[in-house]
C-alpha positions in Angstrom: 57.9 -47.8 162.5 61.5 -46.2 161.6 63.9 -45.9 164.2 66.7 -43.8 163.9 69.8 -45.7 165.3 71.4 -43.8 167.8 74.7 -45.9 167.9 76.8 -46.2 165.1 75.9 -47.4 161.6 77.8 -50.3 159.7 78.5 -47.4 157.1 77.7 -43.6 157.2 78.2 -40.4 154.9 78.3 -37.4 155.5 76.7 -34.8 152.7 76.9 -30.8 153.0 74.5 -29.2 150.4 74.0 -25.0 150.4 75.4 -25.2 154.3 73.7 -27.7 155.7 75.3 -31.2 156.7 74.0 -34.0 156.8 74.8 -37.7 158.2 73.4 -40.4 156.5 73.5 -43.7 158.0 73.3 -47.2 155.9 72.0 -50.6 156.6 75.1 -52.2 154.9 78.3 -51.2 154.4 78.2 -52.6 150.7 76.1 -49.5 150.1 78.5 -46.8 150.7 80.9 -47.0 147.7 78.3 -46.4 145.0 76.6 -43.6 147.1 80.0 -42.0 148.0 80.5 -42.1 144.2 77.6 -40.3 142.9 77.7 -37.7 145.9 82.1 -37.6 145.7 81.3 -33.7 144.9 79.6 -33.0 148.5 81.1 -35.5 151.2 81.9 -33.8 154.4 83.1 -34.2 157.7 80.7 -35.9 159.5 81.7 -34.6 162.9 79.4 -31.8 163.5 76.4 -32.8 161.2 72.8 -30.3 161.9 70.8 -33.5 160.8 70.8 -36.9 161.1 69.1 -39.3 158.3 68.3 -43.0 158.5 68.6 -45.4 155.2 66.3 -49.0 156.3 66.1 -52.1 154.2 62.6 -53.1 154.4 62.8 -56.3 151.9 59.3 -56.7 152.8 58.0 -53.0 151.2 55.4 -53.6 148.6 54.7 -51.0 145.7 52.3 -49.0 146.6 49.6 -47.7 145.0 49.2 -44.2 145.8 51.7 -41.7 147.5 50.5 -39.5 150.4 52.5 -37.4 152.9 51.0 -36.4 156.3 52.1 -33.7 159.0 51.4 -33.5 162.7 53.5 -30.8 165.0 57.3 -31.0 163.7 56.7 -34.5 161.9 55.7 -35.6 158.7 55.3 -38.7 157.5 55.0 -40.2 153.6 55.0 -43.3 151.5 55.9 -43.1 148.3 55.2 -45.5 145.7 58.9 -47.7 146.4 59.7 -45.9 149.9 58.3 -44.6 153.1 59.4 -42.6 156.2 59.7 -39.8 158.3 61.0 -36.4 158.9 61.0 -34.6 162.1 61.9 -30.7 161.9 62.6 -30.1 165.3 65.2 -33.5 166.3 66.5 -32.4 163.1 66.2 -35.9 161.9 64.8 -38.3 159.5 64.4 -41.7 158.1 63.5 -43.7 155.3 63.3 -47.5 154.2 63.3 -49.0 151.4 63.0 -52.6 149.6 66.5 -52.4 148.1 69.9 -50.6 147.7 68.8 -50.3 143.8 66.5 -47.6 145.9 68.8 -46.3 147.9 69.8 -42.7 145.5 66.0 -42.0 144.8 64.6 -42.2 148.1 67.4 -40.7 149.9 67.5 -37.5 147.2 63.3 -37.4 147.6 64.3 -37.7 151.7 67.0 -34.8 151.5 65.0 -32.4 149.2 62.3 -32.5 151.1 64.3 -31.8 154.5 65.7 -28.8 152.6 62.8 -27.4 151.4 61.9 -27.0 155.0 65.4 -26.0 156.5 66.5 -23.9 153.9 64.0 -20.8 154.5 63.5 -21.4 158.2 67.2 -21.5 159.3 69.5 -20.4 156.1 68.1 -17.6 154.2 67.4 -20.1 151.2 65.4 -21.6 148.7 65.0 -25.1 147.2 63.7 -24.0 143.8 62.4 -27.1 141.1 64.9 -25.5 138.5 68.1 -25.5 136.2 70.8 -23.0 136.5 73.5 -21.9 134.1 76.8 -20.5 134.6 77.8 -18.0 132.1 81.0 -15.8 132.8 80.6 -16.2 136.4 77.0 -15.2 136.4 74.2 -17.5 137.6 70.8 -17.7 135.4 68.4 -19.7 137.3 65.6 -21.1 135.1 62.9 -22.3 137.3 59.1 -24.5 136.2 57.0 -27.2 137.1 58.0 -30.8 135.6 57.8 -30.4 132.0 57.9 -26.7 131.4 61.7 -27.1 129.8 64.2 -27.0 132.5 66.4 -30.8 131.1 65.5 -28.8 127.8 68.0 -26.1 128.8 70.5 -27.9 130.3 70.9 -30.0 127.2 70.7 -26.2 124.8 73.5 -25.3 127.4 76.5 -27.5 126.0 78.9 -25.1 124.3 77.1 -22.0 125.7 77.2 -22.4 130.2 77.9 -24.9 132.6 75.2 -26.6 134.2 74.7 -26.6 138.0 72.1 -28.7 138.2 68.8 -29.8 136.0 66.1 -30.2 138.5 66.5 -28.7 142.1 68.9 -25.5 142.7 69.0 -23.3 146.1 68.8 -19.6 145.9 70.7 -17.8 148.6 69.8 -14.5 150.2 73.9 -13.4 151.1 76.0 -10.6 152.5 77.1 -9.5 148.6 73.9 -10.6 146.9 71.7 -13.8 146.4 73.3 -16.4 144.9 73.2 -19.7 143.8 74.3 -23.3 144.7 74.3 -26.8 143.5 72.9 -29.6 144.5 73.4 -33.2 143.6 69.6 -33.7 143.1 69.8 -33.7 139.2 66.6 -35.0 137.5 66.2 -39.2 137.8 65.4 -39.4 134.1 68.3 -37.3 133.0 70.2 -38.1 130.3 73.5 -40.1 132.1 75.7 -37.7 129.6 73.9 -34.0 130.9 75.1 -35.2 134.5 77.2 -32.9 136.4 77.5 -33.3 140.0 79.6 -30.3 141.4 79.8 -28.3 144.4 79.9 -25.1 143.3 78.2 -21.1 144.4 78.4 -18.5 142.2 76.0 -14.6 142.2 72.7 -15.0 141.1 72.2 -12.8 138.1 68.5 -13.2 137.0 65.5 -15.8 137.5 63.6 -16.8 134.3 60.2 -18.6 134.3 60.0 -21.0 131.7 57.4 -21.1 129.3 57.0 -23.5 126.2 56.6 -20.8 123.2 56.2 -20.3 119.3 59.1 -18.1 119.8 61.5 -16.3 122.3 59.8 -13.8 124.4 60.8 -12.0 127.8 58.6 -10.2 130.2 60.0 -8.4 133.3 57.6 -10.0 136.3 56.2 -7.3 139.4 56.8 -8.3 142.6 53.7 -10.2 143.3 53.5 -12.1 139.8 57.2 -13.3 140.8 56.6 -14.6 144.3 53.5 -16.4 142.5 55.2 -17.9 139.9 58.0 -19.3 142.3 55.2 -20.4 144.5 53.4 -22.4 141.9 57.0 -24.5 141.4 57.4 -25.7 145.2 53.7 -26.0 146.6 54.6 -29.0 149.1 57.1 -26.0 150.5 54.5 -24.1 152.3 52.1 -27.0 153.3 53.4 -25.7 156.7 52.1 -22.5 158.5 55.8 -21.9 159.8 57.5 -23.1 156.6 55.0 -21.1 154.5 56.0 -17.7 156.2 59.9 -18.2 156.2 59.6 -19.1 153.0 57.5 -16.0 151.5 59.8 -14.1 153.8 63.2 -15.2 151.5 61.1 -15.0 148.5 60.2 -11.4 148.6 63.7 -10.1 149.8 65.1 -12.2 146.8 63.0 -10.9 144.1 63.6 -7.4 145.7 67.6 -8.1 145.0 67.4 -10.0 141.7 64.9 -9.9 138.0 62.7 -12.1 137.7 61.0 -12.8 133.8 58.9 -14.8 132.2 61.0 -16.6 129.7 59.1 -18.1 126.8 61.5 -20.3 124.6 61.4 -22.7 121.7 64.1 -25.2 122.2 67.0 -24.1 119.8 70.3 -22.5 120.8 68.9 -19.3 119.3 68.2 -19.5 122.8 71.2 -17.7 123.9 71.9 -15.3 121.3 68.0 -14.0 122.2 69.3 -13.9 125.9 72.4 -11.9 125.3 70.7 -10.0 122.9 67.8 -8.9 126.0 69.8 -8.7 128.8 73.2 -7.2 127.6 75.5 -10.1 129.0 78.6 -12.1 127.6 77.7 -15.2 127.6 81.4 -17.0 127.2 81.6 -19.8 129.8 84.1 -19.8 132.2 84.3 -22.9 134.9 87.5 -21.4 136.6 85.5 -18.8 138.1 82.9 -21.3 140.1 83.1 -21.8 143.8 82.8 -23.8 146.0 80.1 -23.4 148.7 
């Protein structure tokens, strides 16, 4: 069993991603500078932190041969094929072990994404989508699929044409002027080292594209329902929960009534963004200066 320490930790960070901070204790204070590195982007204060999150060393964790993840009230448990803890939704705290600080960024990220996907809709009017998003002129295009549909495809397409929050997990924010995204630090684990990015950064949320693997470019304007089910059909461990499942249909449908959502199918050329401009009427001139921070 993982026990979150309630005294202090030999070394601790504290992350805030789309509004929510987060301390992360560490078994060893050897671990921090590498994890402060790749996370420099989203350190925070860690005085008033909503959750608390528990990195174990467990040299004794053996590989596992299947993954599973288990819920009973406001806990869940998992074990992954390297790692294995918990997450409880109402102490607003976690914690996960694993067999060695090589480890440390992948089950912590799988740890944290999780937690959001929970916290997000329930408490933040948000959404932790399995997407890419690109920043043209100050505009966010979110480009959302399962693994494989072509979302690392268009954050490499992007170089030249937008900046790339993110290539694997984005959050969609219902706010006061419009849904919008943000970053997160979760890129893809297989990315290519020289498509990695990590920023803090917010920006409006201009339209939502479903990717689809086609002969050639084609665009289709998605109804109400066919959007929430093609969102749905990205995040399915989202709404395992009853209470999760509701908040989150709840933010989907007020987002889709506030921003397009299509059906993008794409062949993987830069044509890419000349068919874009062409279809939706927008420049598509980067411009970095006008990101901001969450």
């Amino acid at each position: 069993m993982i026990v979150v320490n309630q005294t202090a930790a030999p070394a601790c960070l504290t992350l805030a991603i789309a509004g929510v901070s987060i301390a992360v204790d560490l078994p060893d204070p050897g671990w921090g500078p590498t994890l402060r590195e790749r996370y420099a982007a989203f350190l925070a204060d860690g005085s008033a932190a909503a959750w608390q999150v528990a990195v174990t060393h467990d040299p004794r964790l053996e590989v596992a041969a299947g993954a599973w993840m288990r819920h009973e009230g406001p806990r869940t448990t998992f074990r992954m094929t390297e790692f294995e803890g918990w997450i409880d939704l109402a102490a607003r705290q976690a914690a996960v072990s694993i067999p060695s600080e090589a480890r440390a960024a992948s089950a912590l990220e799988r740890t944290l994404a999780y937690l959001l996907m929970q916290a997000l809709p329930r408490q933040h009017d948000g959404l932790l989508l399995h997407a890419t998003a690109a920043v043209i002129a100050g505009r966010g295009y979110l480009f959302a699929g399962p693994s494989g549909a072509g979302k690392t495809t268009i954050a490499r397409l992007a170089a030249g044409h937008a900046d790339v929050l993110c290539d694997e997990n984005i959050v969609v924010r219902l706010a006061a002027a419009g849904p919008e995204l943000l970053s997160t630090p979760f890129w893809g684990m297989s990315s290519p080292p020289e498509l990695i990015r990590r920023v803090a950064a917010r920006v409006p949320l201009a339209a939502i594209y479903i990717l689809a693997h086609a002969a050639d470019f084609r665009l289709e304007r998605l109804a109400p329902a066919q959007a929430v089910l093609a969102l749905l059909t990205t995040e399915k461990v989202t709404t395992e929960r009853p209470e999760s499942a509701a908040a989150w249909l709840t933010v989907a449908e007020r987002l889709i009534a506030a921003a397009p959502v299509y059906r993008l199918g794409f062949r993987p050329t830069t044509e890419l963004w000349d068919f874009l401009r062409g279809e939706v009427n927008r420049p598509l001139t980067p411009d970095p200066c006008l990101l901001e921070p969450p």
